[in-house]
C-alpha positions as CSV (number, residue, x, y, z in Angstrom):
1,X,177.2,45.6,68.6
2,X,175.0,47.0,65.4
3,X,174.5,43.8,63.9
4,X,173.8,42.2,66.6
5,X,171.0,45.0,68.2
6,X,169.5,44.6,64.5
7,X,169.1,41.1,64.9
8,X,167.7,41.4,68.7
9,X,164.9,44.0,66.8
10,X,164.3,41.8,64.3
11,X,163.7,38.9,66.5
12,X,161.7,40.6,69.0
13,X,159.6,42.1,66.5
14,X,158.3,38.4,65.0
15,X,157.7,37.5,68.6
16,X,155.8,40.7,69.4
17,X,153.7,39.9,66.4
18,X,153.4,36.0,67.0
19,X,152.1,36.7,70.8
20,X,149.5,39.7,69.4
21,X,148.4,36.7,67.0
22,X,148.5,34.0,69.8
23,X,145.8,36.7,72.1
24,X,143.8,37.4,69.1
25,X,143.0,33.8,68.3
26,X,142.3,33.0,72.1
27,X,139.9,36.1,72.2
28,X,138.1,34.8,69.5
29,X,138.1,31.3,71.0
30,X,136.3,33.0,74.0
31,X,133.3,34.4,72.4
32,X,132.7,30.7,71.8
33,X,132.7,30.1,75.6
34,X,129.9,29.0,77.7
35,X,128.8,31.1,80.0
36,X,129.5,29.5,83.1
37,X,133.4,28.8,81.6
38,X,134.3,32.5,81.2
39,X,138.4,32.2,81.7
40,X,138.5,28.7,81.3
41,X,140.4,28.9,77.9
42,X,142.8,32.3,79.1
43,X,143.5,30.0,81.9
44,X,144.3,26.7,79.9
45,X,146.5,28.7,77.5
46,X,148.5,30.1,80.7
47,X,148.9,26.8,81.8
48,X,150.1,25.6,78.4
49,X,152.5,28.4,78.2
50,X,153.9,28.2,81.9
51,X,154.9,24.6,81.0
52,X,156.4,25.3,77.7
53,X,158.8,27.9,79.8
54,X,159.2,25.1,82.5
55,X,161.1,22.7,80.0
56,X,162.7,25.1,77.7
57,X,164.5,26.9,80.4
58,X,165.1,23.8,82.1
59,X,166.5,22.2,78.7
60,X,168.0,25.8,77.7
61,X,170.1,25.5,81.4
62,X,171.3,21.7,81.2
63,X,172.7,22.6,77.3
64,X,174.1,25.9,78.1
65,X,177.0,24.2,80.4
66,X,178.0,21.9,77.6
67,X,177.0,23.6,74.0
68,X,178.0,26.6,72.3
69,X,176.3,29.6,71.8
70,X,176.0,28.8,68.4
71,X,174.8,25.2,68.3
72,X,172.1,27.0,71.2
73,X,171.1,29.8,68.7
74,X,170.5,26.6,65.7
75,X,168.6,24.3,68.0
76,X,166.0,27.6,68.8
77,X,165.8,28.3,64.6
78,X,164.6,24.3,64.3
79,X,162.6,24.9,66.9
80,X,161.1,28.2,65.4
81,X,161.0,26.8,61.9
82,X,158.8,23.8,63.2
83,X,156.3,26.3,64.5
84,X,156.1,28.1,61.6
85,X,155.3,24.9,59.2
86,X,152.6,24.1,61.5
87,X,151.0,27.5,61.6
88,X,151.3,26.9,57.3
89,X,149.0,24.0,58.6
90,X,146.2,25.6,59.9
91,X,143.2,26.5,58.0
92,X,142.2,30.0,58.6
93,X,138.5,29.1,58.2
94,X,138.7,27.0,61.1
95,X,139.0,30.0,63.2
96,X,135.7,31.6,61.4
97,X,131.9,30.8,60.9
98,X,130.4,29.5,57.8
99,X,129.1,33.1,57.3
100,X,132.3,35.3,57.6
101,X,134.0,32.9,55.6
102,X,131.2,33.5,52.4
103,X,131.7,37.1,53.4
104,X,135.5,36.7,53.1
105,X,135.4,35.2,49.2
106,X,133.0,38.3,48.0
107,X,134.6,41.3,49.8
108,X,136.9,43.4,47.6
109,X,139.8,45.5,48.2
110,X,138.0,48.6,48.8
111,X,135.8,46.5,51.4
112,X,138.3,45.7,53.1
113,X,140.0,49.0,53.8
114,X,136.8,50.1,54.6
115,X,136.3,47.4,57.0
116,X,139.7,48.2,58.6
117,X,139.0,51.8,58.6
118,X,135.8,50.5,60.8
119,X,137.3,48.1,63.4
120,X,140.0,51.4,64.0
121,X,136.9,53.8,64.7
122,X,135.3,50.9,66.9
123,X,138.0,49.9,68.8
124,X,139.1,53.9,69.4
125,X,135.5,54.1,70.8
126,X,136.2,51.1,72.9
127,X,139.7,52.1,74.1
128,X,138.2,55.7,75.3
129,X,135.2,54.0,77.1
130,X,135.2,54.8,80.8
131,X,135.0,51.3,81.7
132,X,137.6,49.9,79.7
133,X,140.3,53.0,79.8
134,X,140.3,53.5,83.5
135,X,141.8,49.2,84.3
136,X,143.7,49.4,81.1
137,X,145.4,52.7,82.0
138,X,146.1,51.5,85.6
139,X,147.4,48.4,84.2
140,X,149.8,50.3,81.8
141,X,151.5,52.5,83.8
142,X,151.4,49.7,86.8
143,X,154.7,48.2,84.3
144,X,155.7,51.7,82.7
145,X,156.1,53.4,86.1
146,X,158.1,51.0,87.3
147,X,161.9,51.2,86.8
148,X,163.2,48.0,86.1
149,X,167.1,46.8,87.0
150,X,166.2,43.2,85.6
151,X,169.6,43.8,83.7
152,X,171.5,44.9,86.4
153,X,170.7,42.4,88.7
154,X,171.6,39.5,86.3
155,X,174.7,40.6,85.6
156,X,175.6,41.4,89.3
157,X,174.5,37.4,89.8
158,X,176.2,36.4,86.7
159,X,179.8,38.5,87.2
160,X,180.3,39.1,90.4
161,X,178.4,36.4,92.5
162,X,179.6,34.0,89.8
163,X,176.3,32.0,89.0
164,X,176.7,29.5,86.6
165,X,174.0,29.5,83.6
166,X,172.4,26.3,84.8
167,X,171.9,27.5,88.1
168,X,170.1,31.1,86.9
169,X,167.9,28.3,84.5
170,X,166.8,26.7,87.4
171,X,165.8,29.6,88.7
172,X,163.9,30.7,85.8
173,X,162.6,27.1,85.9
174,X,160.8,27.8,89.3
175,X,159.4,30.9,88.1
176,X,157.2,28.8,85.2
177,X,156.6,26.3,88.1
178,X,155.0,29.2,90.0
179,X,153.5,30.7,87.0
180,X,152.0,26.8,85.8
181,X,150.6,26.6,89.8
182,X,149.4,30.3,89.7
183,X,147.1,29.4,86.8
184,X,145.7,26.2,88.2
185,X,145.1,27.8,91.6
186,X,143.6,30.9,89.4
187,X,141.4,28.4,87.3
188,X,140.1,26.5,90.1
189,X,139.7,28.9,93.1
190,X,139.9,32.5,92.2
191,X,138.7,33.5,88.8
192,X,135.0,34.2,90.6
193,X,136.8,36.7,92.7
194,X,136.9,40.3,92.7
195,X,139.5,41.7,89.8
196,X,140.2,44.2,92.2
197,X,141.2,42.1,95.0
198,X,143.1,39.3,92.6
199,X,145.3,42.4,91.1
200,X,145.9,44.5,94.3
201,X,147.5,41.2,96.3
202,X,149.3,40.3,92.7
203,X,150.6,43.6,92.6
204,X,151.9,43.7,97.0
205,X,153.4,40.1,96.2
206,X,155.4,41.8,93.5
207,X,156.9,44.9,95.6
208,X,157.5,42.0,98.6
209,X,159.2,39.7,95.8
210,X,161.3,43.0,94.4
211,X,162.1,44.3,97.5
212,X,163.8,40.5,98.6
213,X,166.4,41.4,96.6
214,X,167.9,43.7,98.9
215,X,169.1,41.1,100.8
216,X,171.3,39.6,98.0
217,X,173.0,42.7,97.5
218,X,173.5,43.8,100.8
219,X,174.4,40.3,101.8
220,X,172.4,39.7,104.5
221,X,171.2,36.2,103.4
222,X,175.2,35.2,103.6
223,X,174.7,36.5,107.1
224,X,171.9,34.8,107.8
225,X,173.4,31.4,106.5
226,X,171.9,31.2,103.4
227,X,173.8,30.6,100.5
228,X,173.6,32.6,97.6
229,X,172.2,29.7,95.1
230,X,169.2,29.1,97.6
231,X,168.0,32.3,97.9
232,X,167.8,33.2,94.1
233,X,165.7,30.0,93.9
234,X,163.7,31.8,96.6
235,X,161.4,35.0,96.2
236,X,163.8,36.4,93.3
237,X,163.0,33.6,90.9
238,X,159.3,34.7,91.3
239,X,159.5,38.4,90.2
240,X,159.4,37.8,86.7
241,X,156.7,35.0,87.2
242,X,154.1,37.2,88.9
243,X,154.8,40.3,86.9
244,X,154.0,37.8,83.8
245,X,150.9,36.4,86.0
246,X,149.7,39.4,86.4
247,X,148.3,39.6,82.7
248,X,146.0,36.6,82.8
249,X,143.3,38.3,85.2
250,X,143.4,41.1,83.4
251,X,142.8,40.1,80.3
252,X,139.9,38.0,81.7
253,X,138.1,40.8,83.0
254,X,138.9,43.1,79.5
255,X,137.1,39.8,77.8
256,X,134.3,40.4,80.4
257,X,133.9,43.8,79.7
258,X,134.4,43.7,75.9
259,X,131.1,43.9,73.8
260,X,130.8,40.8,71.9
261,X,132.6,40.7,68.5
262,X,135.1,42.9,70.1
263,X,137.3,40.6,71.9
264,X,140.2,40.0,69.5
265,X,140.8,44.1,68.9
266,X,140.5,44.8,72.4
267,X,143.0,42.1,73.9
268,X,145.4,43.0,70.7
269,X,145.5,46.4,71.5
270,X,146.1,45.3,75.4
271,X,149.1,43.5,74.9
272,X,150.7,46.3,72.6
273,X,150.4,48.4,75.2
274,X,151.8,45.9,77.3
275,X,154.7,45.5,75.6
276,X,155.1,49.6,74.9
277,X,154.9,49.9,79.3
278,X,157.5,47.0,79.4
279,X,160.0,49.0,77.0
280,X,159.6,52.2,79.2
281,X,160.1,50.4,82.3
282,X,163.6,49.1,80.7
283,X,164.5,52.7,79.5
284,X,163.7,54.4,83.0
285,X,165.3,51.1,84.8
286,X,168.5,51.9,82.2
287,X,168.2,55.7,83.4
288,X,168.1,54.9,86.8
289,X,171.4,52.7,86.8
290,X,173.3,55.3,85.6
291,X,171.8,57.9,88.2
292,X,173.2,55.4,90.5
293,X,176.3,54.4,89.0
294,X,175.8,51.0,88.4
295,X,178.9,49.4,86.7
296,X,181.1,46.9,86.1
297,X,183.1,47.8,89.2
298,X,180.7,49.2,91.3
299,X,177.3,48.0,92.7
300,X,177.1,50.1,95.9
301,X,173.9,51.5,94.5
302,X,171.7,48.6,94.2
303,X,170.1,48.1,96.9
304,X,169.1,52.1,97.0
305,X,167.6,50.8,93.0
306,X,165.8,47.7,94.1
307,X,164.2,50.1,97.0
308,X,163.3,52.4,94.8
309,X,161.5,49.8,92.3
310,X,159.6,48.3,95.1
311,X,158.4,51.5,96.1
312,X,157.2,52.3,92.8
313,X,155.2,48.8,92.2
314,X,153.2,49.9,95.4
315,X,152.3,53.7,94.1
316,X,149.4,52.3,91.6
317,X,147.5,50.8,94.4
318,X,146.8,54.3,95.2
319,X,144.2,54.4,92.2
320,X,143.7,50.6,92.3
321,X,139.6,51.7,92.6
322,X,140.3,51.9,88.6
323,X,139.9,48.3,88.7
324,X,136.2,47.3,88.8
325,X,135.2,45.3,92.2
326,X,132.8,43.1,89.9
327,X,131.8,42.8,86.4
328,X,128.2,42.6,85.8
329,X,127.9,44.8,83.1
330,X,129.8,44.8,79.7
331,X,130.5,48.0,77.8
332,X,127.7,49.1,75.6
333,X,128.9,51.1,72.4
């Protein structure tokens, strides 16, 4: 299992990387933005991702029932390999002005450490703003706080309900679909509304989607006559897709907020933390199994888990008055 954990933290880490790259560029895409298109681009690049997720998991589902793990694992390192000799493709200049990139040719070594040493004091200042580090501290421990049984609940679908592969990528399949509508709706209807509001319903449709679950592992949709197929298709398939969702107002309102020139530090440093909440929200969700006993043989506690989850993704509407109501003033350093 060592090889095979190194190779999980060695993939995880380029993808960490890659998506802190990915935000970076799209927040300095933004200060580009007219005024009247403030989200436009966060949006878009939701959309674009929600459909890339819609056909590789519905790809990644048809192939799994008739390719080996192994001929799966090559087809991803073409895939990956493409990317990268595009990304060899792109100028970097094309991301800067004509006067950063004279600045860029003349700046020495020392410069630059200086310059680093600058953005860290700025963007510490930025980070311990009022404004900014009471929504991005609600929004960290709205993950970290909650324990997640992600894990648990695939496996009791995958061993002991019996769901084939292609059926669970189906499943993840509608959770793009709802992520790829999300954004649209978002884009066209709701990115004028009050962060505040947006979040705090995001955040009740999560605990309602979590809390479905129950009813899988208590069998009550068997009861009720619905198969077991149907209802993963159903509210459980949305979980992932709204906790996922959940990031793109956010970071529109941090852009909002964010001085100019700021944008790419700030939304960096927001998805790290992001990332950093989702690892404790495994590790407490790992914790919590074995409180409950979870195992191969035994998922009597479950349900009690998936209650207790829920419950926990409603505790941070308690401070949800972290979360401005508008955002007609940016943060002056």
């Amino acid at each position: 299992i060592i090889p095979l954990m190194g190779l999980l933290l060695l993939s995880n880490t380029g993808a960490a990387l890659a998506e802190v790259v990915n935000d970076a560029l799209v927040a300095k895409a933004i200060c580009k933005e007219r005024a009247n298109a403030k989200g436009e681009l966060q949006s878009f690049f939701w959309i674009a991702l929600a459909f890339g997720g819609i056909i590789g998991n519905l790809t990644a589902g048809m192939a799994l029932s008739k390719l080996r793990s192994t001929v799966m694992f090559s087809i991803f390192s073409i895939v990956v390999a493409s990317q990268v000799v595009v990304c060899t493709l792109v100028k970097e200049s094309s991301f800067n002005s004509e006067l950063q990139r004279k600045k860029t040719k003349i700046v020495c070594k020392d410069e630059s450490l200086s310059m680093v040493k600058k953005q860290g004091i700025k963007l510490l200042e930025l980070v311990t703003n009022p404004q900014i580090s009471g929504p991005l501290t609600w929004f960290v421990l709205s993950y970290a706080m909650v324990p997640t049984l992600g894990g648990s609940l695939f496996f009791y679908q995958t061993q002991h309900l019996k769901i084939p592969p292609t059926f669970l990528g189906l499943a993840k399949v509608m959770g793009q679909m709802g992520l790829f509508a999300g954004s649209i709706l978002y884009n066209l209807y709701f990115k004028k509304s009050s962060p505040r509001k947006v979040i705090m319903v995001l955040q009740i449709l999560l605990a309602i989607c979590m809390m479905s679950d129950i009813f899988l592992v208590s069998r009550l949709n068997i009861k009720a006559g619905i198969p077991d197929r149907f209802y993963i298709l159903g509210a459980s398939a949305f979980v992932e897709a709204i906790a996922q969702f959940k990031v793109l107002p956010f970071s529109i309102m941090l852009s909002q907020l964010c001085p100019p020139g700021s944008e790419a530090s700030l939304l960096s440093f927001f998805m790290s933390c992001h990332c950093l909440a989702l690892i404790v929200s495994g590790y407490t969700g790992t914790m919590m199994a074995s409180f409950l006993n979870l195992s191969v043989d035994s998922f009597v506690g479950l349900p009690l888990g998936i209650l207790i989850q829920s419950l926990a993704a409603l505790l941070p509407l308690l401070w949800i008055s972290c979360i401005p109501s508008n955002l007609n003033k940016r943060v002056v350093l």
